[in-house]
C-alpha positions in Angstrom: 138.3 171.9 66.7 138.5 173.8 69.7 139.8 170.8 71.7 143.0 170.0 68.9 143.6 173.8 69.8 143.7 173.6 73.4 145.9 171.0 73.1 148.4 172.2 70.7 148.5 175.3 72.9 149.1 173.4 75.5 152.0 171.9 73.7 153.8 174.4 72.2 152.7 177.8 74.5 153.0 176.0 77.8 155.5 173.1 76.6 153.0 171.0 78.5 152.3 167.5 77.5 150.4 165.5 80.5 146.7 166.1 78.8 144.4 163.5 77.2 141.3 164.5 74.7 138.7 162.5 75.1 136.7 162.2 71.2 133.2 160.3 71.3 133.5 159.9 67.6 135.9 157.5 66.2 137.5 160.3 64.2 138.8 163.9 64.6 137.0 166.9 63.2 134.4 167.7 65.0 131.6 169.6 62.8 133.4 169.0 59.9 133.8 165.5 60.5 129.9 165.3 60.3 128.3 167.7 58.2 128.7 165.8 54.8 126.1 167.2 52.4 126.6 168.2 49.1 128.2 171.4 49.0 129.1 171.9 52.9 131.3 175.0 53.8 132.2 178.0 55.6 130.7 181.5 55.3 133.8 182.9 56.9 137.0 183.7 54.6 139.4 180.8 55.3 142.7 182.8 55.8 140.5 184.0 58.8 138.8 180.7 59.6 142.0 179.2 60.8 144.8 179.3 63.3 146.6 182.2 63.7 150.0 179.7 64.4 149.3 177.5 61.9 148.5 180.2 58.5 148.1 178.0 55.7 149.3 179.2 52.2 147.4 176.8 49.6 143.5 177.2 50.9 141.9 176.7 47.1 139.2 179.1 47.6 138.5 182.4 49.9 135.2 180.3 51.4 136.6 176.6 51.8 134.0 173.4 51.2 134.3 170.9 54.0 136.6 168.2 53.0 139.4 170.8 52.4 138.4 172.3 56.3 138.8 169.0 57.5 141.5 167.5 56.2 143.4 171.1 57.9 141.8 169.7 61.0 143.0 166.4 60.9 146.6 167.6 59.4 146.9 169.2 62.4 146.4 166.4 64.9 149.0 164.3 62.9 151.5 167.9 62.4 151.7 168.3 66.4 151.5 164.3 67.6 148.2 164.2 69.0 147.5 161.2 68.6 149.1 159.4 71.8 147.3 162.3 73.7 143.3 161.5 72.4 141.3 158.7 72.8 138.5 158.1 70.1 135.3 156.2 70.8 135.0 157.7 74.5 132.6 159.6 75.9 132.6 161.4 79.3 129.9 161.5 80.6 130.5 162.7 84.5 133.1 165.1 86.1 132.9 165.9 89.1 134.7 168.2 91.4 136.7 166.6 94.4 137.4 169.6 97.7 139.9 167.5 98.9 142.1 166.3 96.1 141.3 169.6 94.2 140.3 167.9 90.8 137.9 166.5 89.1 137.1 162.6 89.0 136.0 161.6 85.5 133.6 159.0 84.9 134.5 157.6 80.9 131.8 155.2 78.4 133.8 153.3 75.6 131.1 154.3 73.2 131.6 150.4 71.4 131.7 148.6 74.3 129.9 150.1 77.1 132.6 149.8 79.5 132.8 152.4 82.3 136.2 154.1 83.1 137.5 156.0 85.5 140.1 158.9 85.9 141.2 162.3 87.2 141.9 165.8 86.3 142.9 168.7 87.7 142.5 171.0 85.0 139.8 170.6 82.1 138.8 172.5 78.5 135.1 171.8 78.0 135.4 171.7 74.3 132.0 170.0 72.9 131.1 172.9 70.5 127.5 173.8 69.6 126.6 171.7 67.1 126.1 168.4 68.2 122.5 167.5 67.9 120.5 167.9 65.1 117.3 169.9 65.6 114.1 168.1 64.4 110.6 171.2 64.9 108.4 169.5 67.7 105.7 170.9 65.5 106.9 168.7 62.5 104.8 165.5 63.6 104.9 162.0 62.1 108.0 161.8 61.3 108.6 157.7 61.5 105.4 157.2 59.2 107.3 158.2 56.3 107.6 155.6 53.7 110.9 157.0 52.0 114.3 158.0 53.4 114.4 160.9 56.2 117.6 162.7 57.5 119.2 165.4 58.9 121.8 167.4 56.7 124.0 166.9 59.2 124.3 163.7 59.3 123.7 163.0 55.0 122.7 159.4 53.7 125.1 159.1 51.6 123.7 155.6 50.2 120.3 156.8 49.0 120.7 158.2 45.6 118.9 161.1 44.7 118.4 160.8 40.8 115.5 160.7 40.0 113.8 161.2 43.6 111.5 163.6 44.7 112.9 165.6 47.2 111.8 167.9 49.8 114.1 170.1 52.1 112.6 171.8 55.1 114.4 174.9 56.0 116.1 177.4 54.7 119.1 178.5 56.5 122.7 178.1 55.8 122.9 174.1 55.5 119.7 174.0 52.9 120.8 177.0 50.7 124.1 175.0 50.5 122.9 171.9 49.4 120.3 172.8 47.5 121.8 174.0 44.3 123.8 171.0 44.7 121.3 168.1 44.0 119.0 170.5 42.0 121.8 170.2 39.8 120.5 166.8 38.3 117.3 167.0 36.3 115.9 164.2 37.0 115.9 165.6 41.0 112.5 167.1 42.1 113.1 169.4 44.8 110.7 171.3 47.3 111.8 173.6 49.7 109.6 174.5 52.7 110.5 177.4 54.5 108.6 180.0 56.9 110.9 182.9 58.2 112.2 184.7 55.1 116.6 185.2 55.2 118.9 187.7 54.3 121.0 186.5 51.4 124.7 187.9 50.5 126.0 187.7 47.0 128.4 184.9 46.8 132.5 185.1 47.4 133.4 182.7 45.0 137.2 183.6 44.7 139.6 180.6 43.7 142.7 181.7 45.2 145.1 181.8 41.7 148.8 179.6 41.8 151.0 183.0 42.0 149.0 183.8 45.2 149.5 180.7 46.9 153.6 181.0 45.8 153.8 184.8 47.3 151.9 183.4 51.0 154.2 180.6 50.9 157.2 182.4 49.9 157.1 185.4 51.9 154.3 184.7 54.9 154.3 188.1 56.2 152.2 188.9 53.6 150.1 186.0 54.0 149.4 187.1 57.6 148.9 190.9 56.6 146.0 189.2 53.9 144.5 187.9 56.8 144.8 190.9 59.3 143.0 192.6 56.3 140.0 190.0 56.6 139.8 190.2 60.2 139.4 194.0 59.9 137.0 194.0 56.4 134.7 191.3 59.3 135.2 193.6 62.2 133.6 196.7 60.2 130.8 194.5 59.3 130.0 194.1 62.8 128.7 197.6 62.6 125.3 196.8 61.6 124.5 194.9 63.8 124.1 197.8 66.5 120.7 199.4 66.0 122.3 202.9 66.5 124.1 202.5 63.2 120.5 203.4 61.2 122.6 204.6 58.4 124.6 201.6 58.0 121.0 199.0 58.4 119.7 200.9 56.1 122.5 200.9 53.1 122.9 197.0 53.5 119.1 196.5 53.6 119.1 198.0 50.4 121.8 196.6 49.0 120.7 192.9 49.9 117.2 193.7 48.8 118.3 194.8 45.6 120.5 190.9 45.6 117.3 189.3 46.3 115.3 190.8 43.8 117.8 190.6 40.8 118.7 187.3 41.8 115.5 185.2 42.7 112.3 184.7 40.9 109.8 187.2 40.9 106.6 185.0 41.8 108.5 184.3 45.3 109.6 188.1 46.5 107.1 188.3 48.9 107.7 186.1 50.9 111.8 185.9 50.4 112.6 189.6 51.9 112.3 189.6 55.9 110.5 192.5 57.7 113.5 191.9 60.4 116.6 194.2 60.5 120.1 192.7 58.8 121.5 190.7 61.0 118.8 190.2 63.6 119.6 186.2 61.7 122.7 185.2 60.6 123.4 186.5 56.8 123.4 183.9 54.3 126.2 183.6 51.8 124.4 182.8 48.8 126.1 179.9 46.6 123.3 179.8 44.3 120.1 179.4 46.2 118.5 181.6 44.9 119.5 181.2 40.8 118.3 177.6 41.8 114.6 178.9 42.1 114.6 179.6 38.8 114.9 175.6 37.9 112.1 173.9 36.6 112.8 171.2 39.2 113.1 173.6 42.1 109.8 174.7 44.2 110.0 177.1 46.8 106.8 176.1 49.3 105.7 178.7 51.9 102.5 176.7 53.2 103.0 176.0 56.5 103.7 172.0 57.6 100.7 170.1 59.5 102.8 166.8 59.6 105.0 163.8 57.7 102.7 161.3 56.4 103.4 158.3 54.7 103.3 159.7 51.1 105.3 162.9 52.5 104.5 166.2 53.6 101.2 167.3 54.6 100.6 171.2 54.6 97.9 172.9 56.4 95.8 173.4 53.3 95.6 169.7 53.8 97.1 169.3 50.6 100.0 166.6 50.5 103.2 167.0 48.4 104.4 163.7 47.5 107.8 162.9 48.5 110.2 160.0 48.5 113.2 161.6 50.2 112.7 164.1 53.4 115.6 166.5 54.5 115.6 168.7 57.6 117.4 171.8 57.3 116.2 172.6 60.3 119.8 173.4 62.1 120.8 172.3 66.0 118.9 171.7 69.1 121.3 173.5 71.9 120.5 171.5 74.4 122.6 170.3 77.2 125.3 168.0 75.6 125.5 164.3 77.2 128.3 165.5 80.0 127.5 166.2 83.7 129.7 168.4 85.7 129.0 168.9 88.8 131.3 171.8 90.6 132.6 172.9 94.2 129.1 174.1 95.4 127.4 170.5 94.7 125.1 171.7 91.6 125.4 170.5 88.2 126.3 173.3 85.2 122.7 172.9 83.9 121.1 173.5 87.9 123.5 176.9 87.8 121.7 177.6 84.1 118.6 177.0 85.7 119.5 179.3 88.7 120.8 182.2 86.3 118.2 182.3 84.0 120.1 180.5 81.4 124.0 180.0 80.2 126.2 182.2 81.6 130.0 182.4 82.1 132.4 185.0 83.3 134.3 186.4 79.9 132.7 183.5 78.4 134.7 180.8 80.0 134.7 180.2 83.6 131.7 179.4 85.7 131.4 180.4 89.3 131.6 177.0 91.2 133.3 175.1 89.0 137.1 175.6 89.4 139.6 175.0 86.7 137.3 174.2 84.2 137.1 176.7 80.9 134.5 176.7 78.5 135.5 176.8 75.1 132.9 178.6 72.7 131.3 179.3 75.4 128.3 181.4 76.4 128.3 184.7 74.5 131.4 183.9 72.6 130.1 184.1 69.3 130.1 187.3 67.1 127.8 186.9 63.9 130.7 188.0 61.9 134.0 187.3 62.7 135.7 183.4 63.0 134.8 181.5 65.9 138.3 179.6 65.6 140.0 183.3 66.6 137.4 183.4 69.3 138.3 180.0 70.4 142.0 180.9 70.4 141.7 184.2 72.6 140.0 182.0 75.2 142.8 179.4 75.3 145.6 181.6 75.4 143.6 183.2 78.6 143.1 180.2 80.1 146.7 179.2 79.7 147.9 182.3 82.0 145.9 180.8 84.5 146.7 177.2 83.7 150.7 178.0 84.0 150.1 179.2 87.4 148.9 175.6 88.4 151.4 173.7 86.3 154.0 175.8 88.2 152.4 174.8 91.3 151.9 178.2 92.5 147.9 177.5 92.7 145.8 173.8 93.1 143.0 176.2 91.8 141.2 179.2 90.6 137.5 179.9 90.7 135.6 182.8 89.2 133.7 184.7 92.6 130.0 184.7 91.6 129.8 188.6 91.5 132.2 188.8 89.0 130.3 186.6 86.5 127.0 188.4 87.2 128.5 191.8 87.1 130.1 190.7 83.2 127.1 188.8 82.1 124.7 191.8 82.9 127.6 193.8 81.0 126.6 191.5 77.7 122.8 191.8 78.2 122.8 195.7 78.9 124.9 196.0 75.6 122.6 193.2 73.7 120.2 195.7 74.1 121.2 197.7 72.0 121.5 195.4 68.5 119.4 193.9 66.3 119.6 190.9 67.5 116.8 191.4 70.2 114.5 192.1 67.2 113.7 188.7 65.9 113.6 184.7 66.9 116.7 182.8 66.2 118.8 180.3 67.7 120.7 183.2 69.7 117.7 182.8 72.1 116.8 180.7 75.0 114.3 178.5 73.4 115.0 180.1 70.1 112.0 182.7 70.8 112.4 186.2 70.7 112.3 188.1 74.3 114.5 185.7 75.8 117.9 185.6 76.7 120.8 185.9 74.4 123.0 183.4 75.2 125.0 183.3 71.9 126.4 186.2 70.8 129.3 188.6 72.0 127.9 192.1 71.6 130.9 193.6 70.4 133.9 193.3 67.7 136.2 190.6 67.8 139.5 192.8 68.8 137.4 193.8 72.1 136.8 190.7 73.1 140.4 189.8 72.8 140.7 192.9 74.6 139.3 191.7 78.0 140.6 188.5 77.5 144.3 189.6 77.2 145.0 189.2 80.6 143.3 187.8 83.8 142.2 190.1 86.7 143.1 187.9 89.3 140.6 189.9 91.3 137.6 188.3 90.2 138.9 184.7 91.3 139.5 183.0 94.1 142.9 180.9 94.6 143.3 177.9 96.5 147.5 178.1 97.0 
């Protein structure tokens, strides 16, 4: 998603129309391309989940499912001609930076045939996202004994029907509470759910967005964009509980989501469903019927913890085993190092400067000292917890482009971040991290996804300030090559 932005900033901001995206996939749509499973959506209202130049008036539902996401996506790339500009089916998987010609030299794998290309560029968006690899727990061993189907949610069997089957889901975060009411839906469907860290769950926003509302955002779209300043400021006030300070506020939506919880689910399984963590320390679950699914004869909520996959299917600790003939990890992403190798100005590759840094870091989330003209998009500590990462993803292009216009004017061959201005804003985030909740749990904000290490996810601050020291460069902090 974030690289169709780039590009169609690039095209209509700058006018600008010498770029190529590379796609490893054979299609266009990134996440939404590949999470499939039954019931797939976002948690983030739609209106706000979506360009700001490209507002569109007949979204079905205030939280959109994923084929309605993608095929916004994919309109897009056909709406602004993208498709001369991208390549599908490659795969870079080296750039490195050339001193002398002041650009990168690309090394390229055609994914089908193996063949090796080779190009150049002087200007690149590093646009992989962060979910590309499905996370599988070390701890969950034997996996390939398992005599029945196994998959990731994110990347759904769709040939295996699940009538039926007995089905066990491991995980309870946002993927399994989607698509668990969603197969538990047919009787015949035996599900168990293993989990181990209770959630907070949200009541559902179920709103189907009625024909005379789509006619007015159509007709007149000033209101449409009003609706969805009003979204972006009903998210930015819930960004308020997540700073520790805000007691008050933690302590009104614990309450209020422990009251959801405890009217909604069954009563044999509160104990163990309402975390000891503050609201927010994990992201919030919108609840599309998780927890009414409980209540199903053929739904079993499993708290045991897992000693491995066996052949029959899931052996707990208590060495009991728990019959299975389908296995699905809910288990999230691994955030690991995607498979391209950049290697900047100083001769070290981005993961050697992680390394050197104690982790991911990038100046305003975007630009990494000793590697020139490259942005990060989503980068480290771009991410909110409550607002849309697509708006986040847009305030980084349009301050990349200020700098970009200066090379395409040939003004500048290039502009590198100076390493004291990355440390002095990345010890900005962590002093501020400090102080919100996130720092009081394990999740996959963290390094290693443990608790105590660095935060490396999340912006500690609403969305409009992050815009805020994005809005301009300060030209300061970089060093220009003329």
């Amino acid at each position: 998603l974030a690289g169709i932005s780039a590009a169609i900033a690039l095209k209509t901001r700058l006018k600008y129309d010498n770029f190529v995206i590379y796609e490893k996939a054979n299609d266009v749509g990134g996440t939404w391309r590949d999470n499939t499973y039954p019931g797939c959506g976002s948690d983030v209202p739609v209106h706000w989940y979506s360009l700001s130049t490209d507002l569109n008036p007949d979204w079905s539902t205030y939280l959109a499912y994923q084929p309605e996401i993608l095929d916004y996506w994919v309109n897009l790339w056909h709406k602004y001609k993208l498709e001369p500009h991208t390549k599908l089916g490659h795969l870079v998987q080296r750039a490195e930076w050339d001193a002398e010609l002041q650009r990168y030299r690309l090394e390229i794998r055609i994914v089908a045939t193996g063949e090796t290309l080779k190009t150049e560029a002087e200007i690149i968006f590093h646009a992989l996202g962060g979910f590309l690899h499905p996370f599988f727990p070390e701890d969950v061993r034997g996996i390939d004994t398992f005599g029945g189907h196994v998959w990731h949610s994110a990347r759904w069997n769709h040939d295996v029907d699940l009538k039926g089957k007995r089905v066990g889901v491991i995980g309870n975060g946002c993927s399994a509470c989607q698509l668990i009411p969603q197969i538990a839906q047919e009787a015949s469907t035996t599900v168990v759910n293993f989990a181990r860290t209770p959630q907070w769950y949200s009541p559902p926003e179920d709103m189907t967005y009625p024909g005379w509302v789509k006619w007015a955002f159509k007709r007149v779209p000033s209101i449409m964009r009003l609706y969805r300043y009003f979204l972006m400021a009903k998210s930015e006030f819930v960004y308020l509980i997540f700073r520790k300070q805000n007691r008050f506020m933690l302590w009104i939506m614990k309450k209020l989501l422990t009251a959801y919880i405890k009217e909604t689910a069954p009563k044999e399984y509160l104990d163990h469903l309402i975390p000891e963590f503050p609201v927010g320390c994990k992201r919030i679950i919108v609840d599309h019927g998780y927890l009414k699914s409980l209540h199903q004869p053929n739904v079993t909520l499993r708290w045991d913890e897992i000693d491995s996959v066996v052949e029959e299917g899931i052996k707990l600790k208590t060495d009991e085993v728990v019959p299975l003939d389908v296995i699905i990890f809910g288990t999230g992403y691994s955030f690991k190092t995607a498979e391209l190798t950049v290697r900047g100005s100083k001769g070290i590759t981005y993961l050697e400067f992680m390394d050197q840094h104690g982790g991911a870091a990038a100046y305003l989330g975007t630009c990494v000292p000793g590697f020139p003209n490259l942005f990060h998009l989503l980068g480290p500590n771009v991410a909110t917890g409550h607002a849309s990462v697509v708006y986040s993803e847009e305030v980084q292009i349009n301050y990349a482009l200020e700098i970009i216009k200066e090379i395409v004017a040939g003004r500048a061959k290039s502009f590198e971040v100076s390493e004291e201005g990355c440390e002095e804003y990345d010890s900005w985030i962590q002093r501020r991290l400090e102080g919100s909740v996130w720092t009081e749990c394990s999740s996959y904000y963290q390094i290693g996804k443990q608790k105590g290490t660095k935060n490396v996810a999340m912006f500690p601050g609403p969305a409009v300030l992050f815009w805020w020291k994005l809005r301009k460069p300060e030209w300061n902090k970089y060093k220009k090559l003329a």
